[in-house]
C-alpha positions in Angstrom: 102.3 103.5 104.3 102.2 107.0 105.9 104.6 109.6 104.6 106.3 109.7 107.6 107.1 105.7 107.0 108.7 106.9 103.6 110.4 109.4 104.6 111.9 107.2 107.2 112.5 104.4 105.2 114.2 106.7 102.7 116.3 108.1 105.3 117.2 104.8 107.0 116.7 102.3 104.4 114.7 100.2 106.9 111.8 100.4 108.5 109.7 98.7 111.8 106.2 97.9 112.2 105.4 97.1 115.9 102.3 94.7 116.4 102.1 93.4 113.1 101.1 89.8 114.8 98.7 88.9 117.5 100.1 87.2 120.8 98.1 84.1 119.9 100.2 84.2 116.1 103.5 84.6 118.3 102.6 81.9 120.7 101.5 79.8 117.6 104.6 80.3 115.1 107.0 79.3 118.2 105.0 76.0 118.7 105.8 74.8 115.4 109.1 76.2 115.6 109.5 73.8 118.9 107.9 70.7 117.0 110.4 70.9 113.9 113.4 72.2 115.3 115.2 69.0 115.2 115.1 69.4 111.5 117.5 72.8 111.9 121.0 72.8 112.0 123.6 75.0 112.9 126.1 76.8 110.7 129.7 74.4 110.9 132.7 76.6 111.8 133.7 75.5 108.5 130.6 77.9 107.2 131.1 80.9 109.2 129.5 84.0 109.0 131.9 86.4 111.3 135.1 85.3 108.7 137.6 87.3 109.3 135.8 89.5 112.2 137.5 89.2 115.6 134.6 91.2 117.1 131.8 88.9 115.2 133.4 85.6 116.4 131.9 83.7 119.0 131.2 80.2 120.2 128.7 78.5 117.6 127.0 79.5 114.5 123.4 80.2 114.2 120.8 78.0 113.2 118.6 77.9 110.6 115.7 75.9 109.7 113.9 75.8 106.5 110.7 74.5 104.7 108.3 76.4 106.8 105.5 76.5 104.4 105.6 72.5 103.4 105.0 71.8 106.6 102.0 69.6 107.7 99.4 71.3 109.2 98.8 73.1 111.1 101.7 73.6 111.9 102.5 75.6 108.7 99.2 77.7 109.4 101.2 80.7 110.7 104.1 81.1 107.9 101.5 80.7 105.1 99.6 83.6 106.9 102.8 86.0 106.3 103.0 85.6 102.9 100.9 88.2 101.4 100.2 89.6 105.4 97.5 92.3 104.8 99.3 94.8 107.2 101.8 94.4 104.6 100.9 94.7 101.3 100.5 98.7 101.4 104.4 98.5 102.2 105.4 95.7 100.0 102.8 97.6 97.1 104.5 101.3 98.0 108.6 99.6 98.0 108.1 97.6 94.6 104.5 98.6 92.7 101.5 96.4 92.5 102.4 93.0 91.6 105.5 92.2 94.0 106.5 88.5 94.4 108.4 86.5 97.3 111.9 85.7 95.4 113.4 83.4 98.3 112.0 81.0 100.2 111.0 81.5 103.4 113.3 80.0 106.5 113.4 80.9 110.4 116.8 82.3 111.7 117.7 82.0 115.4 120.8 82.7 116.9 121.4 81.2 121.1 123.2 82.4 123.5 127.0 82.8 122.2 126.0 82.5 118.7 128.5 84.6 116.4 127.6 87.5 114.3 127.8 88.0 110.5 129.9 89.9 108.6 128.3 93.1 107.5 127.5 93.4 103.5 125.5 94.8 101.3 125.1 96.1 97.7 125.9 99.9 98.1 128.4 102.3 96.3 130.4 102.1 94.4 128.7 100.1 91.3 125.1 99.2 90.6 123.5 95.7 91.4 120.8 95.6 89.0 119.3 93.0 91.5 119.5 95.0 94.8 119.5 98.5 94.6 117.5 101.1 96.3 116.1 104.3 93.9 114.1 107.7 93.9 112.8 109.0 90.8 110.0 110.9 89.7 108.5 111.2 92.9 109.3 107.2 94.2 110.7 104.9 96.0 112.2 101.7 93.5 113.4 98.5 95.3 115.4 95.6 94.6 115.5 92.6 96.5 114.4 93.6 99.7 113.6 91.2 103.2 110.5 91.3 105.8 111.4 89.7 109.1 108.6 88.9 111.1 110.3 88.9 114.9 109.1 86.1 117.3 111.2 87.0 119.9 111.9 90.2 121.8 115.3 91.8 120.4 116.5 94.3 123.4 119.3 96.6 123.4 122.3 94.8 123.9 121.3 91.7 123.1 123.1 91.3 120.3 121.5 90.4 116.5 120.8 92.4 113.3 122.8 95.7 112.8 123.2 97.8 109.5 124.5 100.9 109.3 121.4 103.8 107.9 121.6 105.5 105.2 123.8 103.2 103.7 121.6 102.1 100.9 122.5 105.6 99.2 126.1 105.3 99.7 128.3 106.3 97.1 131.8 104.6 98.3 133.1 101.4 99.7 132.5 100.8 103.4 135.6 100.6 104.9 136.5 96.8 105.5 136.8 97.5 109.7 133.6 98.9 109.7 132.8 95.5 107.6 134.4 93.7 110.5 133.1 95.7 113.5 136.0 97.1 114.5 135.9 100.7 113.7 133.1 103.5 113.6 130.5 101.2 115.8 129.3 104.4 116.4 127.5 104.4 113.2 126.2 100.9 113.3 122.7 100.2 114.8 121.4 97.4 116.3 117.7 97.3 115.4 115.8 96.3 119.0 112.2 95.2 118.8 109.2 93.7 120.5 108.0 89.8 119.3 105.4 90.3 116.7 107.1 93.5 115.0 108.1 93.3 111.1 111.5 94.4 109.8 111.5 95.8 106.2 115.1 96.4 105.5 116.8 97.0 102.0 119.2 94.4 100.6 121.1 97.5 99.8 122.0 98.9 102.9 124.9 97.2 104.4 123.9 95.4 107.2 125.1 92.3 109.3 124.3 90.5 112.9 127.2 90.9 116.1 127.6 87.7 118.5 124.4 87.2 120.7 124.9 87.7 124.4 120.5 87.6 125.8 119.6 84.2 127.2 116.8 83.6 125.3 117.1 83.1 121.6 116.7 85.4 118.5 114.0 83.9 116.1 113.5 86.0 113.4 111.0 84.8 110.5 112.9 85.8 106.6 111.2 86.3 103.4 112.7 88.2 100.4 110.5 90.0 98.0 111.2 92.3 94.8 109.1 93.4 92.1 106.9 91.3 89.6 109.1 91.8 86.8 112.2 90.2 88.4 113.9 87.0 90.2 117.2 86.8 91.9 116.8 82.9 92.3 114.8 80.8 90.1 111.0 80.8 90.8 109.5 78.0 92.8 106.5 76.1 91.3 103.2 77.4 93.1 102.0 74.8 95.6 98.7 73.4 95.3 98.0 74.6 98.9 98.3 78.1 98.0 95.2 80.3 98.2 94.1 83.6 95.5 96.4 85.8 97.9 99.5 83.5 98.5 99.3 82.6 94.4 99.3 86.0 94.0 103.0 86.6 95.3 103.9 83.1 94.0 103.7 83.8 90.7 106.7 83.8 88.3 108.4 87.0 87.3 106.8 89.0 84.5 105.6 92.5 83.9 102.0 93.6 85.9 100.5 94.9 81.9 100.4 91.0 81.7 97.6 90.9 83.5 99.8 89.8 86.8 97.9 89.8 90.0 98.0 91.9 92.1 97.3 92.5 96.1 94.9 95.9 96.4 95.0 97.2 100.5 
């Protein structure tokens, strides 16, 4: 992680890393996408994300589709290969300290044509989360929970999809609920556009959201939350017997890295 990715990630309280997967990894990930995604769903209007957001509403919600890594192979091959991604684990080892671990599970996210937003949120100002926070002392950066999107689609201005609003991780005061609802200061909320095969680091703290998406093609974004060793926001998962040295190693129940966790080196 460069000091110019810090500083920026400080600033911003996200970060993107272009080229993160081969075209081949794209083209793979969407295949198995294609052959399990009668096993998705989509959000019920009964479940919707824009609530009380005018400007978030839209036609359907988005879909979402989980057990990506219990898959048979191989068309689970490409999600197992995120987990402890080696162009990565400098970030993931810079944000939380040797010995980070993937808290929730891993599940793809695509919103189609006339899919509604979500309504922004996050764990910012005015009280402390002791789960997702973002910190500087002593020199460093100290994440809480914290996501990495892998993007298998391109995300292009005006398409619609992820939005937070930067700098927000370090806020000291309640977002205003229309900014919550998209209806005021849009000015200061930024859609995050990227190329297939990018990564999207983003703090849990900054507040952040999706608006309606407009592009024909569809938004698949790839989530996986991660935090440090020493803590769980959801109860840990046994470690599958599939699981290699690298993928145990983020796997592994929460507890301190002087405990002889292990850990990824870069």
């Amino acid at each position: 992680m460069t000091e110019d990715e810090k500083y920026l990630f400080d600033l911003n309280g996200y970060l993107v890393i272009e080229n993160v997967m081969t075209s081949d990894e794209i083209t793979q990930a969407n295949e198995a996408i294609d052959h399990h995604l009668d096993q998705g769903r989509y959000r019920p209007s009964e479940q919707t994300l824009a609530k009380d957001a005018p400007n978030l509403q839209a036609d359907h919600g988005r879909g979402e589709l989980k057990n990506l890594l219990q898959w048979e192979e191989p068309w689970c091959l490409p999600f197992r290969n995120m987990l402890a991604h080696p162009r990565l684990v400098p970030y993931l080892n810079e944000m939380f300290g040797k010995g980070f671990r993937m808290d929730h599970q891993m599940f793809l996210l695509w919103m189609d044509k006339g899919a509604e937003g979500f309504r922004l949120h996050g764990s910012s100002g005015p009280g402390f989360d002791p789960n997702q926070y973002y910190l500087f002392r002593n020199g460093k950066m100290h994440n809480g929970l914290t996501v990495v999107t892998f993007q298998l689609t391109d995300i292009n201005p005006g398409d619609g999809g992820f939005v937070l609003i930067p700098g927000s991780h370090k806020s000291n005061y309640v977002c205003p609920q229309e900014m919550r609802r998209y209806e005021k200061y849009q000015e200061h909320v930024r859609q995050i556009t990227c190329k297939a095969g990018a990564v999207v680091i983003f703090s849990e703290a900054v507040t952040h959201g999706t608006i309606p998406w407009t592009a024909n093609h569809p938004r698949r974004t790839i989530l996986t939350r991660y935090t440090a060793g020493n803590m769980a926001y959801v109860p840990a998962h046994p470690i599958p017997e599939w699981a290699n040295e690298r993928q145990r190693a983020v796997m592994e129940q929460p507890y301190h890295t002087r405990l002889n966790r292990p850990v990824l080196e870069e």
